[in-house]
NUZAKE-677570 format. One record per residue: residue in three letters; residue number from 1; x, y, z of N, C-alpha, C in turn. Coordinates in steps of 0.2 Angstrom, whole numbers, plus 5000, padded with zeros to 4 digits. Example, Ala and Ser with C-alpha at 12.3 -4.5 7.8 and 13.67 -1.06 7.14 Angstrom:
residuo,num,n.X,n.Y,n.Z,ca.X,ca.Y,ca.Z,c.X,c.Y,c.Z
ala,1,5066,4972,5039,5062,4978,5039,5066,4984,5039
ser,2,5064,4989,5035,5068,4995,5036,5064,5000,5039
END
This chain:
residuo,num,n.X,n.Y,n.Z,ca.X,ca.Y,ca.Z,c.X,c.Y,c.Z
unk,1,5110,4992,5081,5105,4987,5082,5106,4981,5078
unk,2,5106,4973,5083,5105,4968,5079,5099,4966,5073
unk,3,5100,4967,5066,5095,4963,5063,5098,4957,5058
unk,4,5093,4954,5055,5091,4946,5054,5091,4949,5045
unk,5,5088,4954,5044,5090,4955,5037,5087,4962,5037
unk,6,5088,4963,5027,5087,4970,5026,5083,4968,5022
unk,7,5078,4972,5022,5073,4970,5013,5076,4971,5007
unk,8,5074,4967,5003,5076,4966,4997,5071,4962,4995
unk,9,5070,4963,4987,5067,4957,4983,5067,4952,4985
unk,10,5073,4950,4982,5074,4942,4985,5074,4937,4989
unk,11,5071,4940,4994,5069,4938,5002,5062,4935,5001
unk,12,5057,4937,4994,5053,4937,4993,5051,4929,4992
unk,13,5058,4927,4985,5061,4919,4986,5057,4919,4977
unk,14,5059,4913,4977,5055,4909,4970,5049,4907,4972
unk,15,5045,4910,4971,5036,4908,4971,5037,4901,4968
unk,16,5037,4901,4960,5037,4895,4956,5038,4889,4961
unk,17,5046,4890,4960,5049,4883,4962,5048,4881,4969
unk,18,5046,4887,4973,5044,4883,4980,5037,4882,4981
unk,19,5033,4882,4977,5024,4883,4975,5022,4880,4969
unk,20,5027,4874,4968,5025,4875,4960,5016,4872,4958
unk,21,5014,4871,4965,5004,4867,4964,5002,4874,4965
unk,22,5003,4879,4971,5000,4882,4974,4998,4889,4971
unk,23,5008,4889,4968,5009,4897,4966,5007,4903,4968
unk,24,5004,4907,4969,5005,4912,4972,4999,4913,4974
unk,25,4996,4910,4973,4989,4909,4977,4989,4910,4984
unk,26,4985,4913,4988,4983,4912,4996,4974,4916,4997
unk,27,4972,4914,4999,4965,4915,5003,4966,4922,5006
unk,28,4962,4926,5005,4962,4932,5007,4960,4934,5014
unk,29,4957,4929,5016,4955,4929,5025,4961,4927,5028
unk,30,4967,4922,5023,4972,4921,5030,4979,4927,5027
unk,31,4977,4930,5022,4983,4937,5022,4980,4943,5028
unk,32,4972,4941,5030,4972,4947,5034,4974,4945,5042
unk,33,4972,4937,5041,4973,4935,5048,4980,4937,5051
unk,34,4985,4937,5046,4993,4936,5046,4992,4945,5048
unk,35,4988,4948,5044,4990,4955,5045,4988,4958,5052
unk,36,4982,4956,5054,4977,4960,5059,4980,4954,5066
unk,37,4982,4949,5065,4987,4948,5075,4994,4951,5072
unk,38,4995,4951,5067,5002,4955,5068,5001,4963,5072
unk,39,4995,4969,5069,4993,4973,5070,4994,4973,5079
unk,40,4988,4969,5079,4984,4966,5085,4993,4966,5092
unk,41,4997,4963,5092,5003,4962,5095,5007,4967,5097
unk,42,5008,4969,5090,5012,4976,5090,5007,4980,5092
unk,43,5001,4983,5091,4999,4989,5096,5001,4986,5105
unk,44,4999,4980,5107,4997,4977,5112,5005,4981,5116
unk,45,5010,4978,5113,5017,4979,5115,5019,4986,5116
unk,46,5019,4990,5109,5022,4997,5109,5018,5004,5108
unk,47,5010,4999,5107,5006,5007,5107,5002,5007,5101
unk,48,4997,5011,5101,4994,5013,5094,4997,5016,5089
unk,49,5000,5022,5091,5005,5025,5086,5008,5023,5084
unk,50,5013,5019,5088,5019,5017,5084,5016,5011,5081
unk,51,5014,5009,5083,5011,5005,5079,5009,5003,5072
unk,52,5006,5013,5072,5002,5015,5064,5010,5016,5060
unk,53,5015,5018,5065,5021,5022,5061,5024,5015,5058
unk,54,5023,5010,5061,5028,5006,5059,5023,5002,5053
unk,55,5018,5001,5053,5015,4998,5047,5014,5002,5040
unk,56,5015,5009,5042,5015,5016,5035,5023,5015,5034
unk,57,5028,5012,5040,5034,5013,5036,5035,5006,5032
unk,58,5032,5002,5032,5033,4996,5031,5030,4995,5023
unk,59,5024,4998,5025,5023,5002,5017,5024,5005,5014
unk,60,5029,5010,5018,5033,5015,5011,5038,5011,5009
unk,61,5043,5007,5013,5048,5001,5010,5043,4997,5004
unk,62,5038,4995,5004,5036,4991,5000,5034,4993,4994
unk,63,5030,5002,4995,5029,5004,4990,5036,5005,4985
unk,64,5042,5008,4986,5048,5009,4983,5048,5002,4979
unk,65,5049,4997,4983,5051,4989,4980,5046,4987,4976
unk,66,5041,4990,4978,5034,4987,4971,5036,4992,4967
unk,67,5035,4998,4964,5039,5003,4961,5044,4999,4956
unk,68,5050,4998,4960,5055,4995,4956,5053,4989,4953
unk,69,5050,4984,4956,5050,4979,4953,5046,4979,4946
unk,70,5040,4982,4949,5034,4983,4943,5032,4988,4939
unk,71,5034,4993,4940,5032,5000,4937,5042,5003,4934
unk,72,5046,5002,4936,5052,5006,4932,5054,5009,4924
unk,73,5049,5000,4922,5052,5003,4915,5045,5008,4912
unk,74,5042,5009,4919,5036,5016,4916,5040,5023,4920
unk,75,5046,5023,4922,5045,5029,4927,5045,5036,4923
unk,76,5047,5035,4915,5048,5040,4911,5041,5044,4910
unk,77,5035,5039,4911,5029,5040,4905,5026,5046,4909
unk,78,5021,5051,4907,5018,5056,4908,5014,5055,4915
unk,79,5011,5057,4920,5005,5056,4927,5001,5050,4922
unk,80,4997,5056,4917,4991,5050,4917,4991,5043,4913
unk,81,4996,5042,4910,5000,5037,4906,5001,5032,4912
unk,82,5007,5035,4916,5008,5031,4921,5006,5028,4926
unk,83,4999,5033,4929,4994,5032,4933,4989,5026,4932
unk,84,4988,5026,4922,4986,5019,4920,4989,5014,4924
unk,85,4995,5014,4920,4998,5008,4921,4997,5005,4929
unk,86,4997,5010,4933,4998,5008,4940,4991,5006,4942
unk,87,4985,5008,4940,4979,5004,4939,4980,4998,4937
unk,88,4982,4998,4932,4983,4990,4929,4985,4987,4933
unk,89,4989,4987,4935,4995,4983,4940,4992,4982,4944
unk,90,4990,4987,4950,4986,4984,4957,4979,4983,4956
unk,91,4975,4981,4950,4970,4978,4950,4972,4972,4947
unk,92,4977,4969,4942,4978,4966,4942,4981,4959,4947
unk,93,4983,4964,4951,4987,4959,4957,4981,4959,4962
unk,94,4978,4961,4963,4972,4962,4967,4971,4967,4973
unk,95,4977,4970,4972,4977,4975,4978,4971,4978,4979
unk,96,4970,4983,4973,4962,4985,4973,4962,4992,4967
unk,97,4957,4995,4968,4957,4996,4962,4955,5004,4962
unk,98,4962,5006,4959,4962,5015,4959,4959,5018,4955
unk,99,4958,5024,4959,4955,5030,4955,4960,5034,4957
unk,100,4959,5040,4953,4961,5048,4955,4956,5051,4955
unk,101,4954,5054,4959,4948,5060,4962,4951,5066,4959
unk,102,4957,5069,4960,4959,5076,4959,4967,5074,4959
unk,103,4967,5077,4953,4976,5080,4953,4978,5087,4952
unk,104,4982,5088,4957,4984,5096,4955,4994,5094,4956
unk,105,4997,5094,4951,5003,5090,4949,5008,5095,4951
unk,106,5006,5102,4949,5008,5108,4949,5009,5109,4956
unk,107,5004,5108,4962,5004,5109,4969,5008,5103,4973
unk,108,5009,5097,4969,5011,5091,4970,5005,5090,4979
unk,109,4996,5090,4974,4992,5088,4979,4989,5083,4974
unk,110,4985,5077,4977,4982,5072,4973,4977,5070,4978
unk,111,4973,5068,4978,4966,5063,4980,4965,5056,4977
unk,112,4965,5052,4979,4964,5046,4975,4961,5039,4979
unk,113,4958,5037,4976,4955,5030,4982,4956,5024,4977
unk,114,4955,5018,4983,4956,5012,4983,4950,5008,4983
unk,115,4946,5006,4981,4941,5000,4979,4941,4995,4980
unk,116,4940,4990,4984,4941,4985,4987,4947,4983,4988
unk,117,4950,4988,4992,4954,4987,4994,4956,4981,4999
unk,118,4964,4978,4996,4965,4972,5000,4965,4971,5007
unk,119,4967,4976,5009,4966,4977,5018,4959,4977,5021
unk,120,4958,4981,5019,4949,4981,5024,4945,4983,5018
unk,121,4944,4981,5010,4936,4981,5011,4933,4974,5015
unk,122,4926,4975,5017,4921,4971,5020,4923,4970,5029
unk,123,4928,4972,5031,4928,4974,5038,4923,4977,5041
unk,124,4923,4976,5047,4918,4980,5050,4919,4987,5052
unk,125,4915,4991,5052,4914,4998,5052,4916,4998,5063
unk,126,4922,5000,5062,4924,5004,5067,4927,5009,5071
unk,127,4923,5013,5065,4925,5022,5066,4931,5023,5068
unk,128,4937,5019,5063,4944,5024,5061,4948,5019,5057
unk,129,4952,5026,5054,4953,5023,5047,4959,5017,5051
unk,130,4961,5012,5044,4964,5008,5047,4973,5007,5042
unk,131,4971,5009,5037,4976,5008,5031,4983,5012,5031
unk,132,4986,5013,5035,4991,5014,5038,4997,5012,5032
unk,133,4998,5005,5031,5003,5002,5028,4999,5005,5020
unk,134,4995,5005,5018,4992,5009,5012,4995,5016,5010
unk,135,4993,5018,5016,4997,5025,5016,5005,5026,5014
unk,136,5009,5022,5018,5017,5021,5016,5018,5019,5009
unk,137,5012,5016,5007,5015,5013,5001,5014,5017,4995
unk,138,5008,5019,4995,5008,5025,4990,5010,5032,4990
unk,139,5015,5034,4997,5019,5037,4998,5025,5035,4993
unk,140,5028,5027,4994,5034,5024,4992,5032,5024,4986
unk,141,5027,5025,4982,5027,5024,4974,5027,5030,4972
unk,142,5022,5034,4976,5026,5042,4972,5033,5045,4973
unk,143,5035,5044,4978,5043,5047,4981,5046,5042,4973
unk,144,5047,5037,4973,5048,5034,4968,5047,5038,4960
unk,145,5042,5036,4959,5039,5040,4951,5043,5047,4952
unk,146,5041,5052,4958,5043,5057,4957,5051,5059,4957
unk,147,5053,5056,4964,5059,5060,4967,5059,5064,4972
unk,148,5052,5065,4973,5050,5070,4980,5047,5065,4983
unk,149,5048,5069,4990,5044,5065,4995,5036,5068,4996
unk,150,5033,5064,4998,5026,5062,4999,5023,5063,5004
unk,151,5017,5065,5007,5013,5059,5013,5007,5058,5010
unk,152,5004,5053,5010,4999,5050,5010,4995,5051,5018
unk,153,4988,5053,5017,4983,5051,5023,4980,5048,5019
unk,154,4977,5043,5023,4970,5041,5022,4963,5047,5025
unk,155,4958,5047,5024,4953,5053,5025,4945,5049,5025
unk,156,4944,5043,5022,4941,5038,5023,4941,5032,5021
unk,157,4937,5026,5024,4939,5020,5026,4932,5016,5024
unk,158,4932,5008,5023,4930,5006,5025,4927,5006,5032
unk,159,4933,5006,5035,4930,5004,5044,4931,5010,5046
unk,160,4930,5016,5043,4926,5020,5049,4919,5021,5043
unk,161,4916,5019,5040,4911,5017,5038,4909,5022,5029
unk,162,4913,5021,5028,4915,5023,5018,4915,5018,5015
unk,163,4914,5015,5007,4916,5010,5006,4922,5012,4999
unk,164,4925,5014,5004,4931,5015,4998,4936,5018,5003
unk,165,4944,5018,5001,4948,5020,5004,4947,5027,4998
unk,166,4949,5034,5003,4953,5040,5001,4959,5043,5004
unk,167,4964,5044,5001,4970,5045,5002,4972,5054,4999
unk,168,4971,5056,5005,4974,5064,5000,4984,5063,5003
unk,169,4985,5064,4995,4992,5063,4996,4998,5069,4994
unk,170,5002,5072,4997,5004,5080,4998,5011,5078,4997
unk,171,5016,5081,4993,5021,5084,4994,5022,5087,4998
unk,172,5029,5087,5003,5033,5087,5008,5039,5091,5008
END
């Protein structure tokens, strides 16, 4: 199969120096706009499914490379040590703002939600979850920290009418 690239950071570019007024800055209604016709095309073309598969894998890639970039020089530190720092971090950046509901580390089962979350808090309630690329990513962060692989569901949504994302997330 011909491709045009493989991801990498550095595709990502110099924010700085190509934004040096704007910086990293974007409006939160034109990151969803960019997300939801992207969504929107790809179901239209290949389907729902593959649709949802392609945007969990897209966030498992992402969650690895966020991992790497931001979290590595914590991958020593103990769950709950760790588990801060990755608060830190995705509230910081504005992804949203986690909790852990229940850890059983022993069973490698977890529960944990998202709080306005970047994807869909304040979307409209339309009875199914939508965080698909959420799901991959905090797959791609554990698979990382750990070394096992993971699956994340989501279990509730904003848009099926919860205001928080929940994620029960299983070793494999």
């Amino acid at each position: 199969m011909d491709r045009n690239y493989e991801f990498n950071w550095d595709i990502i570019g110099d924010i700085d120096e190509g934004r040096p007024n704007l910086c990293d800055k974007v409006n939160l209604t034109l990151y969803r706009l960019m997300q939801y016709t992207f969504r929107d095309v790809t179901e239209q073309k290949l389907g729902t499914e593959v649709c949802n598969q392609l945007f969990y894998d897209a966030g498992y890639i992402a969650g690895k490379f966020f991992f790497d970039h931001y979290l590595t020089e914590h991958k020593d530190l103990p769950l709950n040590e760790f588990v801060a720092e990755l608060q830190r971090v995705m509230k910081e950046l504005g992804i949203g703002i986690l909790r852990i509901e229940r850890a059983e580390p022993d069973k490698g089962e977890f529960t944990l939600t998202v709080g306005e979350d970047l994807d869909c808090s304040g979307l409209p309630d339309i009875g199914i979850e939508v965080c698909n690329y959420d799901e991959g990513f905090i797959s791609g962060i554990f698979y990382k920290y750990t070394g096992q692989t993971f699956k994340a569901k989501e279990v509730d949504c904003w848009c099926s009418g919860d205001r928080t994302c929940r994620f029960d997330v299983k070793r494999i």
